[in-house]
Residue frames as qw, qx, qy, qz and C-alpha x, y, z in Angstrom:
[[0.468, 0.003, 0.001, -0.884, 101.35, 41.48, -16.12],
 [0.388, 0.016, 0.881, -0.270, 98.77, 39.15, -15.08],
 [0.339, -0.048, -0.754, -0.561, 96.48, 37.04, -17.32],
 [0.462, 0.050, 0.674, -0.574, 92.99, 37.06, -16.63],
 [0.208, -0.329, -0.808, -0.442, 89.49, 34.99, -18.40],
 [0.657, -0.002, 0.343, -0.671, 85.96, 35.11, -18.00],
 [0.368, 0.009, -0.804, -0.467, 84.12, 32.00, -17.92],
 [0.600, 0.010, 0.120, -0.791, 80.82, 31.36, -17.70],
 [0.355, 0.034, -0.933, -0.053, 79.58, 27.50, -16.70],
 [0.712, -0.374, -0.191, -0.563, 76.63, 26.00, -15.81],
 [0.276, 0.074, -0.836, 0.468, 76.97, 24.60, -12.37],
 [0.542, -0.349, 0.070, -0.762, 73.43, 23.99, -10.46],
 [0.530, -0.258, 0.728, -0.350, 72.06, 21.46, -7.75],
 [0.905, 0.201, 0.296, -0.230, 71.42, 19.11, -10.07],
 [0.819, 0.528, 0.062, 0.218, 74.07, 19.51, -12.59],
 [0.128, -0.915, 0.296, 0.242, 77.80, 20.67, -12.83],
 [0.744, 0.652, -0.048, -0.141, 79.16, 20.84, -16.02],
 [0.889, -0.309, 0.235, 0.242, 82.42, 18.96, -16.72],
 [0.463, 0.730, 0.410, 0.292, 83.62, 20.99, -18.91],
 [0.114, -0.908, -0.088, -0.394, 83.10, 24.03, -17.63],
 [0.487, -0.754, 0.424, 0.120, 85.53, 22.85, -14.26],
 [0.849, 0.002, 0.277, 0.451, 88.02, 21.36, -17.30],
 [0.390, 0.760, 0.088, 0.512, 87.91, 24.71, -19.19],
 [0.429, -0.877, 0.155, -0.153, 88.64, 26.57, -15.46],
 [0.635, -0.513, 0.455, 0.357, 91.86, 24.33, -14.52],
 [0.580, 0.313, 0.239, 0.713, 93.43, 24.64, -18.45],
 [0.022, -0.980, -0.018, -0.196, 92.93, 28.66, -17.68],
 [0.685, -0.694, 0.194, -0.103, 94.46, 27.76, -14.45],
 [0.903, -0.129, 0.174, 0.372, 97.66, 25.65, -15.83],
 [0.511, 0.505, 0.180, 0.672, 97.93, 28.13, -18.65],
 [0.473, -0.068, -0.099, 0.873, 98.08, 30.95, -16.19],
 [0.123, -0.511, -0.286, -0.802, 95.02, 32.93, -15.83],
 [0.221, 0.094, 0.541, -0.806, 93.74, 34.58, -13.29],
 [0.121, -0.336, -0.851, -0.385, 89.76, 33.21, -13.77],
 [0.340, -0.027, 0.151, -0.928, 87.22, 35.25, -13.42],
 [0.083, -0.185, -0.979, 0.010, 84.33, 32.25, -12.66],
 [0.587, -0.031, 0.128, -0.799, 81.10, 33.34, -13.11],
 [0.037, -0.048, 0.974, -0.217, 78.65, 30.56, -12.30],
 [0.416, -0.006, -0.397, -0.818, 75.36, 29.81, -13.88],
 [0.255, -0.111, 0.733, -0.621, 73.24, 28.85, -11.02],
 [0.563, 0.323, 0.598, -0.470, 70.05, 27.72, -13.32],
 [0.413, 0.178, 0.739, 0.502, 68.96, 26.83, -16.28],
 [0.132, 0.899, 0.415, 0.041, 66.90, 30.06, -16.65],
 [0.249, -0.864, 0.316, 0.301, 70.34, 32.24, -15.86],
 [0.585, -0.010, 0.762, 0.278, 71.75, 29.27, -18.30],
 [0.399, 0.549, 0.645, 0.353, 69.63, 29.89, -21.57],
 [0.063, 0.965, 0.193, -0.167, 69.48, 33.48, -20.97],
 [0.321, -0.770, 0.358, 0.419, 72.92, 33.75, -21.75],
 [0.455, 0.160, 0.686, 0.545, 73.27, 31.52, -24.57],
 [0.287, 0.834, 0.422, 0.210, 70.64, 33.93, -26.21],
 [0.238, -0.922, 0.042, 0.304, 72.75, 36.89, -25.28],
 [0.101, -0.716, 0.585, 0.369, 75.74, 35.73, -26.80],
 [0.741, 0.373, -0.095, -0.551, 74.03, 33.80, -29.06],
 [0.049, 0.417, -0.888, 0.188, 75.60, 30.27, -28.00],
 [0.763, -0.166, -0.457, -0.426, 74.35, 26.51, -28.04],
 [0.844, -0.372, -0.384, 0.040, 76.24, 25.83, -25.34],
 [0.222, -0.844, 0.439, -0.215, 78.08, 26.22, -22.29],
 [0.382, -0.704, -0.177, 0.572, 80.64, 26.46, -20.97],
 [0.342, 0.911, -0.012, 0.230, 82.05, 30.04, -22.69],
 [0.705, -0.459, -0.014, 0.541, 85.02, 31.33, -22.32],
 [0.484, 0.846, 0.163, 0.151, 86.32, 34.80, -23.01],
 [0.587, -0.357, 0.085, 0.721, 89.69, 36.30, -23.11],
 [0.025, 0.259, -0.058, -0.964, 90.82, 40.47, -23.76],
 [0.520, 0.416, 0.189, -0.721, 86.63, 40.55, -24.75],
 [0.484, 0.307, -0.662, -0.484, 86.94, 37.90, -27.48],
 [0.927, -0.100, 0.145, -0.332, 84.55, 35.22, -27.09],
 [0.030, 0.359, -0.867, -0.344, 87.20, 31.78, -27.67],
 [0.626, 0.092, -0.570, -0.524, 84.29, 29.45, -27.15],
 [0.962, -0.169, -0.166, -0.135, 83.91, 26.16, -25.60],
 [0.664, -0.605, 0.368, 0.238, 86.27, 23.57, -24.07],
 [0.742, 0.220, 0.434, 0.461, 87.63, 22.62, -27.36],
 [0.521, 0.748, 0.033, 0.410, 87.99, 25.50, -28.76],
 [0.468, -0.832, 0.297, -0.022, 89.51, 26.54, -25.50],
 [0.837, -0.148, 0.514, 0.114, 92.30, 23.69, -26.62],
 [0.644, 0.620, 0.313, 0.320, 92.29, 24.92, -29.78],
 [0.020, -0.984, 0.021, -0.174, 93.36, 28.34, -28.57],
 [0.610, -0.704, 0.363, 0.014, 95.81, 26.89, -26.72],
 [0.549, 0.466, -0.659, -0.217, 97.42, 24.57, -29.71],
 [0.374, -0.388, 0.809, -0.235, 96.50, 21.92, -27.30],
 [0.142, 0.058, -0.911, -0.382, 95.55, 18.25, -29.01],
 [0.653, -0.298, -0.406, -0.566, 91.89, 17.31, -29.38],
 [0.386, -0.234, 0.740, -0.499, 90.62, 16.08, -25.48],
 [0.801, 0.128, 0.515, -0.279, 89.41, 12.12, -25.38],
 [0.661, 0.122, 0.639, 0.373, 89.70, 9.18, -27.64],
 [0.398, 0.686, -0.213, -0.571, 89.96, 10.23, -30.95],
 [0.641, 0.363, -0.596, -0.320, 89.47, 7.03, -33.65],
 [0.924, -0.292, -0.235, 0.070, 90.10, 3.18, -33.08],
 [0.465, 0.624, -0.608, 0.160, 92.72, 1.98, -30.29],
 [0.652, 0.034, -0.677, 0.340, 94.82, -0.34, -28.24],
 [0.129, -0.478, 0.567, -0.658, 94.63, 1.56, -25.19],
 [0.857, -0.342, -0.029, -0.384, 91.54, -0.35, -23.55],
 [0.982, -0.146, -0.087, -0.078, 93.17, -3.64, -23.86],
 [0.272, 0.703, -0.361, 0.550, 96.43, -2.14, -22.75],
 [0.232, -0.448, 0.511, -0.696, 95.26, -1.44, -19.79],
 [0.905, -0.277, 0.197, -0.255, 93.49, -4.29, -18.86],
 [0.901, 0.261, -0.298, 0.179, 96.39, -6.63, -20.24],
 [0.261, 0.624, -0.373, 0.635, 98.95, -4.49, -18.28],
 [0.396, -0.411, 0.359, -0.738, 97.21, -4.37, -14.74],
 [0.991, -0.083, -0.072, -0.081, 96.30, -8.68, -15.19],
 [0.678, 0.435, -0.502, 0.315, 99.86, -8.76, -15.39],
 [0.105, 0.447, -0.474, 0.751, 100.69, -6.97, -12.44],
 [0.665, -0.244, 0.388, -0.589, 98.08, -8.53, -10.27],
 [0.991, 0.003, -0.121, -0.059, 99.19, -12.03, -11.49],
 [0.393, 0.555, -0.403, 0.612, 102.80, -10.63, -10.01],
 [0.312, -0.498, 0.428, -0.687, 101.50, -9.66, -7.08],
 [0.926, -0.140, -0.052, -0.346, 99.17, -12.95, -6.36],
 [0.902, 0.019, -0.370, 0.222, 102.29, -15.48, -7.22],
 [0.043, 0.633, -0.403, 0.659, 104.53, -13.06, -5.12],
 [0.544, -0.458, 0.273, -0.648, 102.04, -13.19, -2.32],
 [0.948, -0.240, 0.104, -0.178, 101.60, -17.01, -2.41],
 [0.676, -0.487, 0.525, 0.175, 105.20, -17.98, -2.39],
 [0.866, 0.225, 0.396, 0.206, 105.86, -18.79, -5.85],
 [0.465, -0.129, 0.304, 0.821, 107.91, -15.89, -6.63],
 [0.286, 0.567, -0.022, -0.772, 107.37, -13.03, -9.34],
 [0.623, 0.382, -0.506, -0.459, 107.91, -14.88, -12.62],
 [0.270, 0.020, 0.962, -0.021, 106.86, -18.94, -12.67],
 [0.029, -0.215, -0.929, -0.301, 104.45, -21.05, -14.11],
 [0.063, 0.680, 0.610, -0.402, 101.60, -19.94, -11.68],
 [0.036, 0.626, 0.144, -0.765, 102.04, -16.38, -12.59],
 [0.141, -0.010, -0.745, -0.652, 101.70, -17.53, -16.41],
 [0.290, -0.374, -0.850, -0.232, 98.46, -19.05, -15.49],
 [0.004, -0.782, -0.379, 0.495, 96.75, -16.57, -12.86],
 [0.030, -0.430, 0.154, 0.889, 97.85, -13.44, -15.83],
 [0.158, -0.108, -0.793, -0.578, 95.95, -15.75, -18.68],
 [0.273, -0.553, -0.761, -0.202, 93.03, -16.50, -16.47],
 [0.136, -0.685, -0.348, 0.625, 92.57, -12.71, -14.96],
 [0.001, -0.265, 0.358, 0.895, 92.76, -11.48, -18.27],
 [0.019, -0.253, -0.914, -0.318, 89.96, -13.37, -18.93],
 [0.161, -0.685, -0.620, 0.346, 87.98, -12.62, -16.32],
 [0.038, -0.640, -0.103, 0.760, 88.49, -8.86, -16.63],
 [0.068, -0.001, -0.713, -0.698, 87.90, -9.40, -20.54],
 [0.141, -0.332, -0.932, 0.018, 84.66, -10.91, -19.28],
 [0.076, -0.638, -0.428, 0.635, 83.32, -8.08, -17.27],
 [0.345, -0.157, 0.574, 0.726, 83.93, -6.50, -19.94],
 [0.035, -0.262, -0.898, -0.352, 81.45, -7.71, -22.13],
 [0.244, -0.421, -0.852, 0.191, 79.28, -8.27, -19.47],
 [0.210, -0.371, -0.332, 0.842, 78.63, -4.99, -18.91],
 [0.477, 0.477, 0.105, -0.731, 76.43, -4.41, -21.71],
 [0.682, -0.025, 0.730, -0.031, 75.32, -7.41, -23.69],
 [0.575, 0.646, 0.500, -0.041, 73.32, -6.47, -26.03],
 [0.365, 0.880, -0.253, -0.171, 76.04, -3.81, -27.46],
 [0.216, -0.421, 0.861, 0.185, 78.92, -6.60, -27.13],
 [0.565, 0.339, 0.747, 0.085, 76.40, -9.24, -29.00],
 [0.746, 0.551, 0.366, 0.076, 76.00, -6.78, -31.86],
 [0.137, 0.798, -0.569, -0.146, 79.62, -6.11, -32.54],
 [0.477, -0.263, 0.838, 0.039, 80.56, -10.14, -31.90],
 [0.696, 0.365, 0.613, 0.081, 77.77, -11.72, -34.35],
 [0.391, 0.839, -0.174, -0.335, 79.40, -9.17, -37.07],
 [0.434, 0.560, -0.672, -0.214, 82.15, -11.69, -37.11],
 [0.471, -0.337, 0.755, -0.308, 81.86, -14.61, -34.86],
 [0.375, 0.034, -0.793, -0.479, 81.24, -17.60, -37.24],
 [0.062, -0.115, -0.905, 0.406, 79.28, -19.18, -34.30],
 [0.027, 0.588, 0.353, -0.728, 77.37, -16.16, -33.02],
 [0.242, 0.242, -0.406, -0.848, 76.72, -15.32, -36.92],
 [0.473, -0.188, -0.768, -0.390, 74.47, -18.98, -37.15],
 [0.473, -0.669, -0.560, 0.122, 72.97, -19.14, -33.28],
 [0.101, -0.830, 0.080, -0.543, 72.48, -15.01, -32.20],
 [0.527, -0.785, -0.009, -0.324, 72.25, -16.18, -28.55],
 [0.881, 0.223, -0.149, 0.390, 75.58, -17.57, -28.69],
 [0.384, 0.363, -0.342, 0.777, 76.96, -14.34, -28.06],
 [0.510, -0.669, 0.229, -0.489, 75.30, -13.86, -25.23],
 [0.910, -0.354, -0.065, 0.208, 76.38, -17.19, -23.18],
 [0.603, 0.640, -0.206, 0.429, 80.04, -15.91, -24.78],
 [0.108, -0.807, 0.246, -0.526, 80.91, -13.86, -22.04],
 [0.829, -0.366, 0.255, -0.337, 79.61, -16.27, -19.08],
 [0.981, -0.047, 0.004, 0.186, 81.92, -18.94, -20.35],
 [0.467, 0.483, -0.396, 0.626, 85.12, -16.93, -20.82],
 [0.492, -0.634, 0.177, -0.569, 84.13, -15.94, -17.12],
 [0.913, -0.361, 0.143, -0.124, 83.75, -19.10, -15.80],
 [0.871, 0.350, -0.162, 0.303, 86.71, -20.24, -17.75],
 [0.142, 0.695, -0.324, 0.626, 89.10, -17.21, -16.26],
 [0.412, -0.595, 0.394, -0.567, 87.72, -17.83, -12.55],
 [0.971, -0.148, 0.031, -0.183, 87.56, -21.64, -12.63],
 [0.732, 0.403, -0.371, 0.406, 91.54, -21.58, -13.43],
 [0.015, -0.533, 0.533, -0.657, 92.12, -19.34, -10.12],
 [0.762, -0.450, 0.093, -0.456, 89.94, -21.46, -8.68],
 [0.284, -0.384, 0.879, -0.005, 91.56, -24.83, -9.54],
 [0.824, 0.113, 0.380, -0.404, 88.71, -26.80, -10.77],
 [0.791, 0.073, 0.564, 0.224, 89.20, -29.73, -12.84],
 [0.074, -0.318, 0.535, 0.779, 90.65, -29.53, -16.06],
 [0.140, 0.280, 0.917, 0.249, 87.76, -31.71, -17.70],
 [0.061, -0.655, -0.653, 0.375, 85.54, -28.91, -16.48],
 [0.215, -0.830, 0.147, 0.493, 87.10, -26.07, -17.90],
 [0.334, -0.350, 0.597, 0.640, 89.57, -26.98, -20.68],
 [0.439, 0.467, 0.759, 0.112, 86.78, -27.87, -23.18],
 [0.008, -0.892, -0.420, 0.168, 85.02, -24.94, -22.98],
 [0.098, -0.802, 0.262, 0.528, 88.46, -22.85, -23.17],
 [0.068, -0.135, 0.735, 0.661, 89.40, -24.61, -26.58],
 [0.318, 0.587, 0.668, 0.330, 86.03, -24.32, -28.43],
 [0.080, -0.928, -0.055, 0.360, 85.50, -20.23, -27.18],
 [0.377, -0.543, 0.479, 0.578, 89.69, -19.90, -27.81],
 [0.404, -0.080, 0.686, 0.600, 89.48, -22.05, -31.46],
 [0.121, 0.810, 0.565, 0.102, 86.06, -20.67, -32.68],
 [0.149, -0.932, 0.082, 0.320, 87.65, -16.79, -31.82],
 [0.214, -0.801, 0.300, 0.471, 90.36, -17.60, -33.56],
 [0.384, 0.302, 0.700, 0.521, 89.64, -19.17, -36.65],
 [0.219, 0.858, 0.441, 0.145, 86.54, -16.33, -37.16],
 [0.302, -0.786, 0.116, 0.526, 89.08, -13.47, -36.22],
 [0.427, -0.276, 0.627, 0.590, 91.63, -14.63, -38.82],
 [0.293, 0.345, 0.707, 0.544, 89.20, -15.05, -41.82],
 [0.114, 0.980, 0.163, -0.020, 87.51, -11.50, -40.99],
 [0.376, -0.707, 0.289, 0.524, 91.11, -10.07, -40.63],
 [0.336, -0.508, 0.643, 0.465, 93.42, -11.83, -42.70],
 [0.311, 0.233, 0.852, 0.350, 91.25, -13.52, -45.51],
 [0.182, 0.740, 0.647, 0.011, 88.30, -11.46, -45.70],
 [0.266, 0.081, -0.151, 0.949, 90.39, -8.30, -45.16],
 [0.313, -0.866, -0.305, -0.242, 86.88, -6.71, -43.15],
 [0.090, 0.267, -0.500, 0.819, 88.22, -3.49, -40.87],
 [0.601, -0.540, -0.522, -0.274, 86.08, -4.29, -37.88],
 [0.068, -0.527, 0.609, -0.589, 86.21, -2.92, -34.28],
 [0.465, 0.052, -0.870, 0.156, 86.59, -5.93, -32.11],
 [0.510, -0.603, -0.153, -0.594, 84.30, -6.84, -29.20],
 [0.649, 0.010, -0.668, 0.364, 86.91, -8.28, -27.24],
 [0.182, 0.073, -0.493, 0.848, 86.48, -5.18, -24.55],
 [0.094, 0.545, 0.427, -0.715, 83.17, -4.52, -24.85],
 [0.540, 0.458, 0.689, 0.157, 80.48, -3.63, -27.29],
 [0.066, 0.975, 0.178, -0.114, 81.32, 0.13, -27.36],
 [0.470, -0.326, 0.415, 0.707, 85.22, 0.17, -27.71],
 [0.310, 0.873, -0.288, -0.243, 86.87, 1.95, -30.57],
 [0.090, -0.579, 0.751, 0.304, 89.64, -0.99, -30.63],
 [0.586, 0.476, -0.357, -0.551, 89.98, -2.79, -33.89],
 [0.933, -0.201, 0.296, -0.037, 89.49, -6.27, -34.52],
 [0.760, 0.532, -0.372, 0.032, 93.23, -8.08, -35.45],
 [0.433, 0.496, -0.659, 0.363, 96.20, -9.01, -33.56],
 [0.220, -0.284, 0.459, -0.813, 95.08, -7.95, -30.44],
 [0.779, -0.009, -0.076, -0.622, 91.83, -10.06, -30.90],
 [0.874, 0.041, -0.480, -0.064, 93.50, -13.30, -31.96],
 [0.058, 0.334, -0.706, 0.622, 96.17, -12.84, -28.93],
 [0.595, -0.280, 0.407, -0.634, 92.80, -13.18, -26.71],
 [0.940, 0.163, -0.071, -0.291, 91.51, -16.53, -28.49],
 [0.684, 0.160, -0.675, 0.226, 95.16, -18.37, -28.50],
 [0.210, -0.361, 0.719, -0.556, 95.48, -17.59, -24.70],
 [0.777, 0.016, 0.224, -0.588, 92.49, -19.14, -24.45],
 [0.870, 0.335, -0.361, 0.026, 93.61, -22.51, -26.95],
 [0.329, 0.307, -0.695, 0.561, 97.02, -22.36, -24.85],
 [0.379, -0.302, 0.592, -0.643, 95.10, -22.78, -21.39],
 [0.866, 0.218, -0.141, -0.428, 93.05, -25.16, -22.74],
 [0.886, 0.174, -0.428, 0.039, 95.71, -27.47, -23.81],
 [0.160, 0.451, -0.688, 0.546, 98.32, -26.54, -21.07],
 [0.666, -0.215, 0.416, -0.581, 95.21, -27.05, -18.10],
 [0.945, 0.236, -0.144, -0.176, 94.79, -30.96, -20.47],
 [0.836, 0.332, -0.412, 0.146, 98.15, -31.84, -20.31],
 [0.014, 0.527, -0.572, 0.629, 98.99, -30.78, -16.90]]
């Protein structure tokens, strides 16, 4: 015997509700026929929430019992809470994971194989960069999550703003080639400054802080993971000096 739903989502030329086409394909996985009813305005919208006396859409009902939203749709299902849920590693997972593999592919491409020196040094200075962007992408929320611990960026604010721009330049001036004299400086004061102020919020101060290594909005916490970013940075430094 088939399984059917109603649900009822706001979809209109201006809007269509994400939700509402996430609550339709978990019907759809879990086997319901969907009965899709489609709330074409925001006057055909609000009339319904007052009907069934609801702050929001989408709805979703099954044998005539209202379940609710998408979460509770999830809930109905015993399925785990949808999206992040507290601090974590994933961000800088993925960005650490995917420098790798495009500093594979680069030394690959230019002849030097999969694993060598190069590909150490293009995986350190594309993590940068893509750390960088990072950042960059909203200053002013990455400048007030940094000057919470940055010993630097805690005595000169605008510190953390340049912050970014030099791990940048640092990251793209290593793929570039440019001098070491140009470059290495810059990556050991950023690298040793990050990772002395990391350590003594972490490990001395014991502060839980969520790190602005990805960005001022993350969820991921400042400790390991943080100081990892600041020794690359010290290691390129001195490797780019003594090469």
């Amino acid at each position: 015997m088939s399984k059917s739903a109603e649900l009822y989502r706001m979809a209109t030329d201006e809007h269509i509700c994400p939700f509402g086409l996430k609550s339709k394909d978990l019907l759809e996985r879990e086997g319901y026929d969907v009965n899709d009813h489609l709330l074409s305005s925001r006057e055909q919208t609000d009339k319904f929430k007052a009907k069934h006396n609801v702050e929001t859409t989408p709805q979703t009902f099954i044998a005539d019992k209202r379940i609710g939203g998408y979460d509770d749709l999830r809930d109905y299902f015993d399925k785990p809470k949808a999206g992040q849920q507290g601090t974590t590693y994933t961000p800088v997972i993925a960005i650490f994971a995917v420098a790798f593999l495009l500093s594979l592919a680069f030394s690959f491409a230019m002849g030097h194989g999969l694993i060598s020196m190069k590909t150490v040094e293009l995986f350190v200075a594309l993590t940068m960069a893509v750390l960088a962007i990072q950042k960059l992408q909203d200053l002013f929320s990455f400048s007030n999550s940094f000057i919470t611990y940055d010993l630097v960026a805690m005595k000169v604010v605008r510190y953390a703003y340049v912050y970014p721009f030099l791990e940048a330049f640092v990251g793209i001036g290593m793929i570039a080639g440019l001098p070491a004299y140009s470059i290495a400086p810059i990556s050991l004061f950023i690298g040793g400054v990050g990772a002395v102020s990391v350590f003594k919020a972490v490990y001395i101060d014991k502060r839980k802080l969520k790190c602005a290594c990805v960005g001022g909005d993350s969820n991921v916490p400042l400790g390991f993971i943080s100081l990892t970013e600041n020794l690359f940075m010290i290691a390129a430094g001195i490797w780019m000096l003594a090469r």
